[in-house]
Structures are given as structure tokens and as C-alpha cells.
C-alpha positions as CSV (number, residue, x, y, z in Angstrom):
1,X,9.7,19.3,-17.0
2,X,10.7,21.4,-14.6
3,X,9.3,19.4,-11.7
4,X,11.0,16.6,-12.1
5,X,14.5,18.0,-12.6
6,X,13.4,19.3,-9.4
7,X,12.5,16.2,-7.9
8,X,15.9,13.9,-9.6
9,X,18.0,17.0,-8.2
10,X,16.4,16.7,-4.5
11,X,16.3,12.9,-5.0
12,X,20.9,12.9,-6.2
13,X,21.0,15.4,-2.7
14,X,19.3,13.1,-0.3
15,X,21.5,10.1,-1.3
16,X,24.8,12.0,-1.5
17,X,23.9,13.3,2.1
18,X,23.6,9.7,3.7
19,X,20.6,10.2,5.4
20,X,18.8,7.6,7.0
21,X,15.1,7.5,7.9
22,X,13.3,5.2,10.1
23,X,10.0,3.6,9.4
24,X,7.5,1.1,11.3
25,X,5.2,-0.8,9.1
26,X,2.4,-3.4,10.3
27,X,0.5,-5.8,10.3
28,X,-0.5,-8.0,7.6
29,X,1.8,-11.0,5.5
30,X,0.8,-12.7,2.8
31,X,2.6,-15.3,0.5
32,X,1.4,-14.4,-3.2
33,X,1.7,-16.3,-6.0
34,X,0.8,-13.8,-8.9
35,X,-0.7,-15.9,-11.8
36,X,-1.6,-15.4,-15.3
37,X,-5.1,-16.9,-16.7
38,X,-4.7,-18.8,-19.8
39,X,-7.1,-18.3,-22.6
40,X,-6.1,-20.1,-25.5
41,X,-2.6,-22.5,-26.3
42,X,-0.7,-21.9,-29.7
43,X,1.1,-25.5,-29.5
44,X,3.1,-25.2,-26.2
45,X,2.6,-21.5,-26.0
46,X,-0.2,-20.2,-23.6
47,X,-2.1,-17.2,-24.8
48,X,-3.0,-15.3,-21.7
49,X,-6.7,-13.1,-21.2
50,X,-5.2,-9.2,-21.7
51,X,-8.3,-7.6,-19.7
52,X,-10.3,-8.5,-16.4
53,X,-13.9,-7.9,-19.1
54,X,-12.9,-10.6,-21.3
55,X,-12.4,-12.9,-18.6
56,X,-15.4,-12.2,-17.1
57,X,-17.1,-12.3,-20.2
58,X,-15.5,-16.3,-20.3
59,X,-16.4,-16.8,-16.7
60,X,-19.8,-15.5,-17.2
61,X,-20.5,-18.3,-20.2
62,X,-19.9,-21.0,-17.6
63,X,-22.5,-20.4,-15.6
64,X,-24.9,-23.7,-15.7
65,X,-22.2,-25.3,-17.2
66,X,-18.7,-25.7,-15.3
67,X,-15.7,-25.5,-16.4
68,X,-11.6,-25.5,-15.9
69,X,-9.7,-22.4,-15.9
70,X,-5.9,-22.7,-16.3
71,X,-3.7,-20.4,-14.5
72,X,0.5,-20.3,-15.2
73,X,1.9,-19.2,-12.0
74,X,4.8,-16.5,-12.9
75,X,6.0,-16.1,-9.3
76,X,5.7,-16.6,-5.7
77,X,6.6,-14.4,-3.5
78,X,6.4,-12.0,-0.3
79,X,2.7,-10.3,-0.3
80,X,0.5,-8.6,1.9
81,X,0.5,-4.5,2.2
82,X,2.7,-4.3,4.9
83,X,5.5,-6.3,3.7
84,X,5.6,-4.9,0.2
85,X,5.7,-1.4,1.7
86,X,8.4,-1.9,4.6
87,X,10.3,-3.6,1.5
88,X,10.1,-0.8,-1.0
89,X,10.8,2.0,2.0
90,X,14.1,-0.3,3.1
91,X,14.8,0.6,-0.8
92,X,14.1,3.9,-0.8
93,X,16.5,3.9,2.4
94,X,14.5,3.9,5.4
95,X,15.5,1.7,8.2
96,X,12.6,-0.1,8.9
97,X,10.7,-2.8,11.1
98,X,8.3,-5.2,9.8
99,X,5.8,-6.6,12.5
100,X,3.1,-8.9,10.5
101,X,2.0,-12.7,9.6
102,X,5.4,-13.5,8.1
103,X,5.2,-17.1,9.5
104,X,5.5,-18.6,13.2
105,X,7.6,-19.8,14.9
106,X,9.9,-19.5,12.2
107,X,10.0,-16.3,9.4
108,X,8.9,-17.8,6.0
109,X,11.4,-18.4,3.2
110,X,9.4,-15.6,1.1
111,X,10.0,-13.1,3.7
112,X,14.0,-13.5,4.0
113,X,14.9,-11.9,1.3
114,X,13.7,-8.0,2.0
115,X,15.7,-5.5,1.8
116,X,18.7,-5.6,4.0
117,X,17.3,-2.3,5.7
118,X,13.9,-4.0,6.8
119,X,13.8,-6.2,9.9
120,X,11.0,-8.8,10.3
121,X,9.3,-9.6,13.2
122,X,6.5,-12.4,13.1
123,X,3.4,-12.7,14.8
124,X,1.8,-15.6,13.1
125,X,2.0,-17.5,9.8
126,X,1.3,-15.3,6.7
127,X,-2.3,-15.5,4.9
128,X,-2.3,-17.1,1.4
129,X,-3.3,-15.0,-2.1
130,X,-3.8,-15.9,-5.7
131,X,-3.2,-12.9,-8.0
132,X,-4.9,-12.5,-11.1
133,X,-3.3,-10.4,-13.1
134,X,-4.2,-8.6,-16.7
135,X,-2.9,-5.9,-18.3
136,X,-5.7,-3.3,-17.1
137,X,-5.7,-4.6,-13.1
138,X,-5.6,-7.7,-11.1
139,X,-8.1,-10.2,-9.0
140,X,-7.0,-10.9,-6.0
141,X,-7.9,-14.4,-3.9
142,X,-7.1,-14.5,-0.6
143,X,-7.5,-16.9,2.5
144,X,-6.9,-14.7,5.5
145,X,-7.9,-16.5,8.9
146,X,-4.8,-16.1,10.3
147,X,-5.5,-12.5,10.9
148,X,-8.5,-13.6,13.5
149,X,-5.8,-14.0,16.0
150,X,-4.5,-10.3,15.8
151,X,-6.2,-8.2,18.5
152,X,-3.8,-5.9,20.3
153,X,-2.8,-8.1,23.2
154,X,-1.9,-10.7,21.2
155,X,0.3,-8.0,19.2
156,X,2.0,-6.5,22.2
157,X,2.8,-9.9,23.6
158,X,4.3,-11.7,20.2
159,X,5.6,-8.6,19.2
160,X,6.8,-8.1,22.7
161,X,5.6,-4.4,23.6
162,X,8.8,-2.9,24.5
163,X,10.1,-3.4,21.7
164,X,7.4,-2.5,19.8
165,X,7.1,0.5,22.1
166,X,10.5,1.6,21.0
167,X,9.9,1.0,16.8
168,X,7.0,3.0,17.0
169,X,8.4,5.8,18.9
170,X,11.9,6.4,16.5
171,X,10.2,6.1,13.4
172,X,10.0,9.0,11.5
173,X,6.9,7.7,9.3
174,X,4.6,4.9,10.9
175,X,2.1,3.0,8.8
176,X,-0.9,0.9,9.2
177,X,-1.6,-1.1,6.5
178,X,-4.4,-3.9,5.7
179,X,-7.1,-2.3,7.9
180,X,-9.8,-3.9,6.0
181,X,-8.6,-7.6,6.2
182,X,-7.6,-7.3,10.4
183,X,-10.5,-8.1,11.9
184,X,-9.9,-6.4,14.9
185,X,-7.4,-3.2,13.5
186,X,-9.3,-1.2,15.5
187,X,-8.6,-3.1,18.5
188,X,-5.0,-2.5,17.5
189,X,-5.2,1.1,16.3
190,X,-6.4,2.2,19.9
191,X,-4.4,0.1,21.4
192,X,-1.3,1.5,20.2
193,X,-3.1,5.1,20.7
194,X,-3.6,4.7,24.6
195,X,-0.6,2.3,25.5
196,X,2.2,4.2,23.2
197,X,1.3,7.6,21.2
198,X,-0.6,9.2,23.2
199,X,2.0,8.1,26.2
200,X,4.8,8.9,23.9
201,X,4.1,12.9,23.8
202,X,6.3,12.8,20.6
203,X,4.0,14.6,17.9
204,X,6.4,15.3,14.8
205,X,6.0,11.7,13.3
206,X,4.3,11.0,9.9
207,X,1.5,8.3,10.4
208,X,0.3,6.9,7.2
209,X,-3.2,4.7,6.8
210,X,-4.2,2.6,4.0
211,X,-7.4,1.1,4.6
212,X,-7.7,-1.4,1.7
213,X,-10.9,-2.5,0.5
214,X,-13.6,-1.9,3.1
215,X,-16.8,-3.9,1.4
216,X,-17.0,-6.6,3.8
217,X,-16.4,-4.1,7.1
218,X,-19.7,-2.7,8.4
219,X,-20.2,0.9,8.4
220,X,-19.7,1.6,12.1
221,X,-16.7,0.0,12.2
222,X,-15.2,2.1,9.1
223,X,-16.2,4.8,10.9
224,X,-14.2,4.3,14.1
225,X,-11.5,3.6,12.0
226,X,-12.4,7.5,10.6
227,X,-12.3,8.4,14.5
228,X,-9.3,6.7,15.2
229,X,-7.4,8.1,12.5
230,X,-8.7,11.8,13.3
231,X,-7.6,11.0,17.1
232,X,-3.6,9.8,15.4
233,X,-3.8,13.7,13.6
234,X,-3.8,15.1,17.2
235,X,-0.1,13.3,17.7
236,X,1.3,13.9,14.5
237,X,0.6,14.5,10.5
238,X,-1.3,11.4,9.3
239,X,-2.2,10.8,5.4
240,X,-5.0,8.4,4.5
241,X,-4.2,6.5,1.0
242,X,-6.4,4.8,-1.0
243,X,-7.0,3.8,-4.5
244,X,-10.0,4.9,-6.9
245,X,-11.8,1.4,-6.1
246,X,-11.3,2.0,-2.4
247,X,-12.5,5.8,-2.4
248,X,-15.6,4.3,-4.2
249,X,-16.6,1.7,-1.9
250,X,-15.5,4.0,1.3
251,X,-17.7,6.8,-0.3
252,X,-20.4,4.0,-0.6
253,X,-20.1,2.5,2.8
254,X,-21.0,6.2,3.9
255,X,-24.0,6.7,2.2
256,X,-23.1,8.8,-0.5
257,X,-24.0,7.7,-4.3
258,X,-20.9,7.9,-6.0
259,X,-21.8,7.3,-9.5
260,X,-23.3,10.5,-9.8
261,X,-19.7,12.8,-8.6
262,X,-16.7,12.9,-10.3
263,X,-13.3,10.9,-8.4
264,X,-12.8,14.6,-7.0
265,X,-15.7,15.4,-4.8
266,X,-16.0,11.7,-3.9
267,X,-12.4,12.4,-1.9
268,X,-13.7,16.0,-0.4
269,X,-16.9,13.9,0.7
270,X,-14.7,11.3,2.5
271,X,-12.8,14.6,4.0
272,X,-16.2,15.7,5.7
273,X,-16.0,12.7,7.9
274,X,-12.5,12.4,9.1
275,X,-9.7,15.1,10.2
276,X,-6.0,14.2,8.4
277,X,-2.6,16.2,6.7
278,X,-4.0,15.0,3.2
279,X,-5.9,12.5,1.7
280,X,-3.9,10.6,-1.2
281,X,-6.2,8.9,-3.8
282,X,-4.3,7.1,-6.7
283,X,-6.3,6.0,-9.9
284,X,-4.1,4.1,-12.5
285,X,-3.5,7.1,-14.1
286,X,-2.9,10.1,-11.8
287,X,-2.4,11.5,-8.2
288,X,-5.1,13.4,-6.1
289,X,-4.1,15.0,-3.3
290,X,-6.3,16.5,-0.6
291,X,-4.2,19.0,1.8
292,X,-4.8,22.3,4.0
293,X,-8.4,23.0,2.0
294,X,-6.6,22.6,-1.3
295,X,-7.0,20.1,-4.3
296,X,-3.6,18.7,-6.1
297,X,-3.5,16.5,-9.2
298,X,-0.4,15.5,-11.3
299,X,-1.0,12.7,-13.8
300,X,1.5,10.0,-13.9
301,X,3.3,7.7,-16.6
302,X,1.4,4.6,-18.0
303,X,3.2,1.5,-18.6
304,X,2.1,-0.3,-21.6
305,X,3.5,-3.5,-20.4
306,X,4.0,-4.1,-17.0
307,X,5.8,-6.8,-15.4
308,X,3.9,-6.9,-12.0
309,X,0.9,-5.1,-10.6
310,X,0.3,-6.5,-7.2
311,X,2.2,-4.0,-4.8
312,X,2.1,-0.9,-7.1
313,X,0.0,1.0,-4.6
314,X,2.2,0.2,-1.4
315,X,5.6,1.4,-3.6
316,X,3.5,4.6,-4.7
317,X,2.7,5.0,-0.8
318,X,6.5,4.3,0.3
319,X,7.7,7.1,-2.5
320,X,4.8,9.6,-1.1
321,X,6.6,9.0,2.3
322,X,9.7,9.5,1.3
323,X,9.0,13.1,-0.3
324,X,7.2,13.8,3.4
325,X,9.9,13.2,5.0
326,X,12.2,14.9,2.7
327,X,10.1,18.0,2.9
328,X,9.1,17.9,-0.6
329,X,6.1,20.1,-1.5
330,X,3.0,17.8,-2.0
331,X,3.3,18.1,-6.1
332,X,6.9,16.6,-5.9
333,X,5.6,13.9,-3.4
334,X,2.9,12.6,-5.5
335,X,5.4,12.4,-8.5
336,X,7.8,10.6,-6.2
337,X,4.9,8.2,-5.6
338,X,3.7,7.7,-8.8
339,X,7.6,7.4,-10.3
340,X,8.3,4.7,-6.9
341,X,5.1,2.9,-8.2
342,X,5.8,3.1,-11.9
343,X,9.6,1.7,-11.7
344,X,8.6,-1.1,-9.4
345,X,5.7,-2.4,-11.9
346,X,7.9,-1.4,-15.2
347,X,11.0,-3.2,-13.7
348,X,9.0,-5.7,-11.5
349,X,10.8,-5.1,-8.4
350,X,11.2,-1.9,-5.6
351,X,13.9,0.6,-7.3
352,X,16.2,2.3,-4.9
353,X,17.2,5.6,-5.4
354,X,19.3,5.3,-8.8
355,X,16.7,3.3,-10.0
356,X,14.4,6.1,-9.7
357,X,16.4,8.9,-11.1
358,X,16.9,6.9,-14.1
359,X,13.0,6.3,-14.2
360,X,12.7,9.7,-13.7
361,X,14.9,10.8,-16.6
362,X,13.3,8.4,-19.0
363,X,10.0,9.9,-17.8
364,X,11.0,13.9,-18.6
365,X,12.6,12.9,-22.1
366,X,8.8,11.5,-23.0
């Protein structure tokens, strides 16, 4: 495939080069311990449910009755969107600061171990999440009140604004991750807006917006977020992310019926109420991209048996990032996602860039 010898010979330049970028990533933290739910025991050996239907199918025969559900945890560690994306961009070679709930007054023990190219700054203790995961997705349970706390004062005053004045500014790609969790994210989206972008007069930064899973978020407040993020396009190039799920319930939360439009118009639907660079929407299986009036989809590589699926979407959103900032047209950026994304839930941890060529090469020769 021609593309990506294009995109292994781009990726072999930028790290001979020694170029550093600079990110800014907020403002969520989470300490995840991603489980498996036992189904059956073969002696000592658990057998484990394969699909999300079959245990729902269990679940469902309980009702009336009760029951215990065993679940083997296989790890615990650092979660939340913001975390898992600052870590997988200090991979990728970005310099990068962390602000979130990575545990007050002291950084959690999770947290310590990012990448030596992220730096963590704490604004609270980190919100707690069971992960579900199956071999076609993952059920997420997740105990976020410490997020109540975040409006933007409190932000610029743990974070201490000057600092956080100067982060923001020198980043070359600034996400905001979580939206749908932060209570107040708005609060903090136009707070950064009036007190540092707009201020700022900079203009050439990429600005990147995952909004997570809207369905408890009224529909006024998804579309300020909509306005806000239109407002960030006026400073800068801003792409909104999302996955299929997402796209669905955004589409939803605007009043459109989605189960009668394909995954395609549902994302040119979204467009007609917000003004960005490009839309991103990531199914399991593929890449849609929305940008300049035009429709891009590359399909990806599917991993039969994945060693971790919580994070997959913040590595694809890091690698997307990366081929921004790199100047990669958009077909090499979504591939550069989807290959960031792929090696990190294949290997079950964020590849750096020799990590990626190799996935890369293994991924032509199929």
C-alpha cells in the first residue's frame, strides 16, 4: 500500500529530524481498573463472557431473581480521556502538560509513571472507573463527583493561571477532553476563551474536542458546547472527535432520528450545527473524516485479540494529532490514528514511533 509506505517514510523523517511538539491536555483523571467478567470456571480457570450481548443476555435472566457476578481484575491503572491522551502524545513525542483529577494534594501512584515527556499537574483527586471489557467493546462504571468541583475559577487557581496561561499558549495542539463528565466544561471552555485565546491573538494552534458521551447532558448545554467550539475555530483549526456511539447519541440529542441515515450523513448533520477544520468519527472498524465540504474514509486493521480496549479512542486522537501537526494530508492522518489506536490495544500499551512503523509494516504485508 502505497499510503502507508508513505506514512512509515514521513513517520522514519520526523524522528530522524528531532522535532519536538508541544501539547496541552485537560481535564479529567480517572484510576481504572479494567476487569474481565467471569462466566463459567474450568477447575481453577475462569472462562470469561467474549461479547457485551451474551452478558446482557445473563444479566437480563436475573431480573426478579439476584444474583453474583464475578469480575477478575487484569489491571489497574491511569484512566480518564485526558490522561490516556497526554500519555500516548508524550509517546508519540510531544512535550506535553497534563492538568486533571490526578489526586490532591499529592499526584496518585497511577499517574507517576507517564511518559517522561508528559508533566502532571493536579487539581483534585481522580474519579474512580470499573471497565468491562469483551472482545466486541467495553462497559464502563464510573463514580465521578470529584469533577463537581471543576468550574473555571477553581481551574485557574489550582492550576495557577499563569502557568496555565503559558501551557496553553506554546502548545502546538491543545485538547479538551471529557466534556460530557465536567459538569461545568463550559464554564471552563469560555473561560479559557475570554481570559487566554482570545487574549492570546495566537491563531495557528490545533485545538482538538472530544465530547465523550453526551446522554446525560441536556440539549442546550450540548449546544453551547457546539457554540463554543465554533467560537475556538475563529483562533485556530479545531477538530471535534467522536466515536460511532457518540455521533449517535449527539445526532439524537439534536433531534434528528438516526436509525433511519447511514453513520455518514449522521456526521454531515452534526456539521450543520457547528463550524470546525474536520469532524473525525471513528467506528471500530474505519475512519470518517469531515473536512473543507469533503467526505474521507479509510478503513482500519481489526485486532482479533486485543489486549486492552479502554483508551483506544484517545491513542487514535493523539496519532490524528500528530499527522496535523506534521502536515500530513487528512488520509495519512486518519491512518496514523487508526495505526496509534491499533498498536496500543494489540500491544496493550501507547507505541512510540518505532512501535508504530513496525505496526505499520505488519499492517501493509496483510
Amino acid at each position: 500500500m502505497a499510503t502507508i509506505q508513505a506514512l512509515i517514510q514521513a513517520l522514519r523523517e520526523y524522528e530522524a529530524s528531532g522535532r519536538q511538539f508541544r501539547a496541552f491536555v485537560g481535564f479529567d483523571g480517572y484510576e481504572d481498573k479494567i476487569q474481565k467478567v467471569v462466566e463459567a470456571k474450568q477447575g481453577s480457570e475462569p472462562i470469561f463472557f467474549e461479547s457485551i450481548a451474551n452478558f446482557s443476555k445473563h444479566l437480563g435472566g436475573l431480573a426478579g431473581r439476584s444474583g453474583q457476578i464475578e469480575l477478575l481484575t487484569q489491571d489497574t491503572k491511569l484512566g480518564g480521556n485526558a490522561p490516556i491522551m497526554a500519555n500516548a502524545l508524550g509517546g508519540l513525542g510531544f512535550k506535553n502538560h497534563c492538568v486533571g483529577t490526578l489526586g490532591f494534594p499529592e499526584v496518585a501512584p497511577v499517574f507517576r509513571n507517564m511518559h517522561p515527556n508528559c508533566t502532571t499537574i493536579s487539581i483534585a483527586n481522580p474519579a474512580e472507573t470499573n471497565a468491562l471489557e469483551f472482545d466486541d467493546g467495553k462497559l464502563i462504571f464510573s463514580e465521578v463527583s470529584t469533577f463537581e468541583k471543576l468550574t473555571w475559577q477553581y481551574v485557574r487557581e489550582k492550576a495557577n493561571f499563569v502557568n496555565l496561561r503559558h501551557y496553553i499558549i506554546e502548545s502546538d495542539v491543545v485538547a479538551f477532553v471529557d466534556w460530557a463528565n465536567l459538569s461545568h466544561c463550559n464554564d471552563i471552555w469560555e473561560g479559557i476563551l475570554k481570559d487566554i485565546i482570545i487574549p492570546s491573538g495566537t491563531g495557528n494552534q490545533h485545538f482538538f474536542f472530544d465530547l465523550a458521551d453526551p446522554s446525560k447532558r441536556p440539549v442546550e448545554e450540548i449546544k453551547r458546547a457546539f457554540d463554543l467550539i465554533s467560537t475556538y475555530q475563529s483562533h485556530g483549526k479545531v477538530t471535534l472527535g467522536m466515536n460511532e456511539n457518540e455521533a449517535h447519541k449527539i445526532a439524537s440529542a439534536l433531534g434528528f432520528e438516526t436509525d433511519k441515515v447511514t453513520l455518514t450523513d449522521i456526521g454531515e448533520l452534526i456539521l450543520a450545527n457547528l463550524r470546525v477544520e474536520q469532524l473525525l468519527i471513528h467506528p471500530t472498524e474505519r475512519s470518517i473524516v469531515y473536512h473543507h465540504q469533503q467526505i474521507y474514509e479509510e478503513k482500519g486493521r481489526y485486532i482479533t485479540k486485543p489486549k486492552i480496549l479502554t483508551g483506544g479512542g484517545d491513542n487514535l486522537n493523539a496519532g490524528f494529532c500528530l499527522g496535523l501537526v506534521l502536515g500530513l494530508d487528512i488520509a495519512l492522518c486518519m491512518i496514523l490514528g487508526m495505526a496509534t489506536s491499533g498498536a496500543y490495544i494489540q500491544n496493550g500499551y501507547s507505541p512510540e514511533i518505532q512501535d508504530l512503523i513496525n505496526y505499520l509494516e505488519v499492517w501493509e504485508n496483510e
